[in-house]
VMD Tcl script that draws the C-alpha trace (Angstrom):
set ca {
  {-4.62 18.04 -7.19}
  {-1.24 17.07 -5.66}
  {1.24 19.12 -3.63}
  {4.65 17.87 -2.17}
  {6.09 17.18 0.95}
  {9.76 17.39 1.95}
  {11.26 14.68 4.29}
  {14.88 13.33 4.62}
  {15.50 10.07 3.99}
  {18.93 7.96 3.83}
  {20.68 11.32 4.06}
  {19.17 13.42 1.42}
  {16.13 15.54 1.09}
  {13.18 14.62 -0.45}
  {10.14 15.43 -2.44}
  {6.91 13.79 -1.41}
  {3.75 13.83 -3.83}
  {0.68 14.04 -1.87}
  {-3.00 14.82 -2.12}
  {-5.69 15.33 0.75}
  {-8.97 14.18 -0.18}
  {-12.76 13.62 1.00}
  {-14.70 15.09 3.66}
  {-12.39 18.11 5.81}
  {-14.87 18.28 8.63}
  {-14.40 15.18 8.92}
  {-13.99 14.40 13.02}
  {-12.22 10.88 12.38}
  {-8.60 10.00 12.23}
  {-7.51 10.56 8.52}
  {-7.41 7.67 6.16}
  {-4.00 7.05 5.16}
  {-3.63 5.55 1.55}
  {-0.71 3.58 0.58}
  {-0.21 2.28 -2.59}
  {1.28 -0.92 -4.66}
  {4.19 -1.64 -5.41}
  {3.65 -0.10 -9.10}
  {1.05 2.55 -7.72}
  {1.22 6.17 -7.09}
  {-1.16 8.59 -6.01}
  {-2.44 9.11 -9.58}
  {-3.16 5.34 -10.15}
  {-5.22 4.91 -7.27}
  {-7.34 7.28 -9.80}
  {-10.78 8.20 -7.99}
  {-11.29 5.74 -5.63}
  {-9.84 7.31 -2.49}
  {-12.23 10.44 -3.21}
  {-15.25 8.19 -3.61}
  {-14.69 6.14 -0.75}
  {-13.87 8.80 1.60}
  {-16.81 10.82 0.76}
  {-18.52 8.09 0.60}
  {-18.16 7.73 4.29}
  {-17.93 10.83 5.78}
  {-13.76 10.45 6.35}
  {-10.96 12.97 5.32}
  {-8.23 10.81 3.41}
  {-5.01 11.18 2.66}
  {-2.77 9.96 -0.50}
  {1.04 9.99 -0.93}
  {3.39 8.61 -3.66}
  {6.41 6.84 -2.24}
  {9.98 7.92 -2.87}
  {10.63 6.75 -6.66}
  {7.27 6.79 -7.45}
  {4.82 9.20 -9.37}
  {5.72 12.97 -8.75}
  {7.81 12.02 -5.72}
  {12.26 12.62 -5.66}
  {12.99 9.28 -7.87}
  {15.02 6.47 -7.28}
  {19.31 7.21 -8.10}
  {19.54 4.58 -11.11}
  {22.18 2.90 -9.13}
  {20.60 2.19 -5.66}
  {19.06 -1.04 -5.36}
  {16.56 -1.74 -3.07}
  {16.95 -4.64 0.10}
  {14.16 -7.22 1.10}
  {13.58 -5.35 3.70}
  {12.36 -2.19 2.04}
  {9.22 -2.32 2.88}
  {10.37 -2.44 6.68}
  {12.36 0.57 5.47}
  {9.15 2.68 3.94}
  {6.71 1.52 7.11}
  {9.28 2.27 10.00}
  {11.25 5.53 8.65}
  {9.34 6.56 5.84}
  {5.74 6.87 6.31}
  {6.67 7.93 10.15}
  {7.84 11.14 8.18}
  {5.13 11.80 6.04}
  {2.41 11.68 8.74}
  {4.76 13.62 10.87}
  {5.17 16.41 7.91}
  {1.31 15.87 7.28}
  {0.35 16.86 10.55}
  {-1.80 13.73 11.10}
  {-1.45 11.31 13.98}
  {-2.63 8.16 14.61}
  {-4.40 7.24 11.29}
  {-6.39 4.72 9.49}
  {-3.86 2.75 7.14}
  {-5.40 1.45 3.73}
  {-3.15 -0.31 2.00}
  {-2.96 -2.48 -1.20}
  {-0.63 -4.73 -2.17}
  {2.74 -3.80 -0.85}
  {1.29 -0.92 0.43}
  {-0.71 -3.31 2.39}
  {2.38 -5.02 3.70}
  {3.80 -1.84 5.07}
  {0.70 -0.35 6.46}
  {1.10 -4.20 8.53}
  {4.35 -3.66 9.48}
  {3.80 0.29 10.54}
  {0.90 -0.88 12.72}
  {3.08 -3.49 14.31}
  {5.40 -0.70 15.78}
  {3.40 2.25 16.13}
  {-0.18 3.53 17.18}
  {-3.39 3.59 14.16}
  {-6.84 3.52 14.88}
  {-7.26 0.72 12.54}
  {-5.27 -0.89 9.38}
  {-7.12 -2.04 6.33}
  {-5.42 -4.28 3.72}
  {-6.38 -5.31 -0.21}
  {-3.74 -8.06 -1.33}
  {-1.46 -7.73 1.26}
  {2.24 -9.81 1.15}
  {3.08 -11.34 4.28}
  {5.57 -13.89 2.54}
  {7.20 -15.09 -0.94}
  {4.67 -17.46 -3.41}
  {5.07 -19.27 -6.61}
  {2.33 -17.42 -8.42}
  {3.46 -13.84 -7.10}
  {7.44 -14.06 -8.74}
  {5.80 -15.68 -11.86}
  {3.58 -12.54 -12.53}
  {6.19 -10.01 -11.20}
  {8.55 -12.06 -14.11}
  {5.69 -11.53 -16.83}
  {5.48 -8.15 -15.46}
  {9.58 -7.41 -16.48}
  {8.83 -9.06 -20.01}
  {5.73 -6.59 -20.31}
  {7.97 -3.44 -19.04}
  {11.05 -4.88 -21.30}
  {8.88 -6.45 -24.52}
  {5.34 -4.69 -24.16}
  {3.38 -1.72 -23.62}
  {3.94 -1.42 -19.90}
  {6.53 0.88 -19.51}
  {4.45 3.49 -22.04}
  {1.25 2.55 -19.72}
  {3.19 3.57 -16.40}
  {4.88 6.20 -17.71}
  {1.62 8.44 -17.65}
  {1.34 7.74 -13.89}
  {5.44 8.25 -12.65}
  {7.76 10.99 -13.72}
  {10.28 8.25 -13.90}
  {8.64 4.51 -14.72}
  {12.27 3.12 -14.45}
  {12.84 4.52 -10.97}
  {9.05 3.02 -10.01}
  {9.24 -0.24 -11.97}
  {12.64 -1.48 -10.88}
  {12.80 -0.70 -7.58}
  {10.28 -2.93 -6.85}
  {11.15 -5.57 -9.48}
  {14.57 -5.65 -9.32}
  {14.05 -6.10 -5.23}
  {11.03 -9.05 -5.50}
  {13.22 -10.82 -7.98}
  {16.23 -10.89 -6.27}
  {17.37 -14.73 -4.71}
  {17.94 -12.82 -1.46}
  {13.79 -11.91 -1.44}
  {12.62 -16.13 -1.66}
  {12.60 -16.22 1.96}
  {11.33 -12.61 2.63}
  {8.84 -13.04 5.57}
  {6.90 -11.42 8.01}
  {4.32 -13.18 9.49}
  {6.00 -12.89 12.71}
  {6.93 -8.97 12.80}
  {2.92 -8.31 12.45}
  {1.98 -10.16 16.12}
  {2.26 -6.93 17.98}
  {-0.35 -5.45 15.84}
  {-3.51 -4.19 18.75}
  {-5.21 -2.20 16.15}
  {-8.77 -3.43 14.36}
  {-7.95 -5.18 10.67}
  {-9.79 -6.15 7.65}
  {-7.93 -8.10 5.50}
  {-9.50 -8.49 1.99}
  {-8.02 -10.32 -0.90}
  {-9.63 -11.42 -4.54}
  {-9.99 -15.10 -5.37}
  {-8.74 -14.73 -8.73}
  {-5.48 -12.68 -7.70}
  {-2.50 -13.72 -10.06}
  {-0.18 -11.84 -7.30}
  {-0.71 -14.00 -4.31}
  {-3.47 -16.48 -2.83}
  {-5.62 -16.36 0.07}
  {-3.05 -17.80 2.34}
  {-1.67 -14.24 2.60}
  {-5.12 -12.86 4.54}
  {-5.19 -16.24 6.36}
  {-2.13 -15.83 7.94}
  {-3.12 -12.08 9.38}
  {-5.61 -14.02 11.16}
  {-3.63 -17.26 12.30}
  {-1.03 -14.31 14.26}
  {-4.24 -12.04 14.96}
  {-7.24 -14.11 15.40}
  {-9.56 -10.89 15.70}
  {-8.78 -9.96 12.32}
  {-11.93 -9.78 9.94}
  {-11.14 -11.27 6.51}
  {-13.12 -11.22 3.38}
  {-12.10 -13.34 -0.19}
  {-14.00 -11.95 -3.01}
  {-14.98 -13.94 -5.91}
  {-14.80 -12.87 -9.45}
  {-11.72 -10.18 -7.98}
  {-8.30 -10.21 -9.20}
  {-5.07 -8.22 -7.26}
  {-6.84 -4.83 -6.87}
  {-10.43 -5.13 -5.08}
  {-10.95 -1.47 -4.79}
  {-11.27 -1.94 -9.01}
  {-12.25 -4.82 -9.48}
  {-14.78 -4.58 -6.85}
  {-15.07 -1.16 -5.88}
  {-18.35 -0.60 -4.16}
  {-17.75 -3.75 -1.98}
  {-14.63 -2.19 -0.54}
  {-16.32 0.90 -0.25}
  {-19.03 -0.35 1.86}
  {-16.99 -3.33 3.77}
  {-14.04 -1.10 4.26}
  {-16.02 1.60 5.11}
  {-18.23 -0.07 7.69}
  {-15.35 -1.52 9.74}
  {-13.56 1.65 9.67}
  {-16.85 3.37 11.36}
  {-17.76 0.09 13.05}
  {-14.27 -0.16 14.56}
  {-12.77 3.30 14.81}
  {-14.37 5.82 17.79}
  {-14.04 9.61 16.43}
}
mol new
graphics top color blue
foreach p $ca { graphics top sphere $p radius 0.5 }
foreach p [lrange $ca 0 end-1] q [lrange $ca 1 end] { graphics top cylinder $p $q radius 0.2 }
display resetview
C-alpha cells in the first residue's frame, strides 16, 4: 500500500507516492527503487517485495513527480535534457531526506537507472544497481520511444498506462516529449558518472529494443570495477523478463558488496 510524501520542488509543494517494502528488521541500508521513464511504483508490480524479501533487505519505492499517485506534471511545463540531472541531484536528495533513509542502495531501471548513476556520482550510496541504464542517445532507443508516441496517440497505450498514473499524459509526455526533442541527440553522460566510488552492477538484456549493450559497457570503460552482466533471451526490463536472475545476481552483489 502507498502513502505520500511532501517535498518542494521548482517552487511548489509536492506530493510524493511511496511504498516501504520487504524485510523491516532489516540491518542493511534500504534499497532505493527508481523507476523508468514510463514506471511508477505500481508498475514495478511485485518485484521489489519479492526481491527484497528475498534477501533479507528493507526496500523502498517512490513514484516521481508526474508519475503514478505523485503531484502531476502542469500540462504546459516541458521537461530539459537534463531532467534526469534534475530528479538525481534535487529530487531524490528530498525524498530520502523526507524518508528518513541515508546512504542507500540505488536500483534503478531504465531512466531510473540513469539517475540512480548520476545521484551516486555526487553523493554517498552503499552501492548502485542498474537494469537498462541510458548513459547516451542511440538509434534504436528514439525509434522505439517514436513507436511508443504512435502507440500512446493510435493504440492501446494510453488506456494500458492509465491504470498505473493518475494522469498518463503528465507521465507519458514528460518523458517523450523531452527524449524526442533535437536538443536531447547529444544528451550525454558518460563523463558526469567518473566520480562514482560506490560498488555497481550494471545489467542489460540482449534483446532490448531501448538501447544496446554499449550503454553497460561504457559504466565500465569510466569505472573499470563495475560488474556487468548481458542477459540473453531479455528485452528492456530484466527484473520481468528475467526476474529470478536479477533477484539472485542483484541480490548477491548487494550482500557481496554492501557491509551492514
Amino acid at each position: 500500500m502507498s502513502d505520500l510524501l511532501r517535498i518542494e520542488w521548482r517552487g511548489a509543494a509536492l506530493h510524493i507516492e511511496v511504498s516501504w517494502v520487504g524485510s523491516a528488521d532489516s540491518d542493511r541500508p534500504v534499497v532505493v527503487f527508481l523507476h523508468e521513464g514510463l514506471g511508477s511504483v505500481a508498475m514495478w508490480k511485485d518485484f521489489p517485495e519479492r526481491f527484497c524479501v528475498a534477501n533479507g533487505l528493507r526496500g523502498f519505492v517512490y513514484s516521481r513527480p508526474g508519475y503514478g499517485r505523485s503531484t502531476p506534471r502542469p500540462p504546459d511545463e516541458r521537461w530539459p535534457p537534463g531532467f534526469m540531472h534534475e530528479q538525481a541531484h534535487d529530487v531524490l536528495p528530498q525524498v530520502l531526506a523526507a524518508a528518513g533513509i541515508e546512504r542507500p542502495m540505488l536500483f534503478g531501471h531504465s531512466d531510473g537507472g540513469t539517475i540512480a548513476l548520476l545521484h551516486a556520482a555526487r553523493f554517498h550510496v552503499a552501492s548502485v544497481v542498474v537494469l537498462a541504464p541510458h548513459l547516451f542517445v542511440e538509434r534504436v532507443s528514439l525509434a522505439s520511444i517514436a513507436r511508443a508516441r504512435d502507440g500512446y496517440l493510435h493504440g492501446d497505450l494510453r488506456a494500458g498506462l492509465s491504470r498505473y498514473h493518475d494522469d498518463p499524459d503528465s507521465a507519458f509526455f514528460g518523458w517523450n516529449d523531452a527524449w524526442l526533442s533535437p536538443a536531447f541527440r547529444d544528451w550525454n553522460v558518460e563523463t558526469d558518472i567518473a566520480t562514482i566510488g560506490a560498488p555497481v552492477l550494471a545489467m542489460q538484456g540482449v534483446d532490448d529494443a531501448y538501447g544496446t549493450v554499449e550503454q553497460i559497457r561504457a559504466i565500465r570503460r569510466r569505472l573499470p570495477e563495475t560488474r556487468l552482466l548481458e542477459i540473453a533471451d531479455c528485452g528492456h526490463s530484466p527484473h520481468r523478463d528475467q526476474p529470478d536472475l536479477v533477484i539472485r545476481e542483484a541480490g548477491s552483489f548487494i550482500l557481496e558488496s554492501t557491509i551492514a
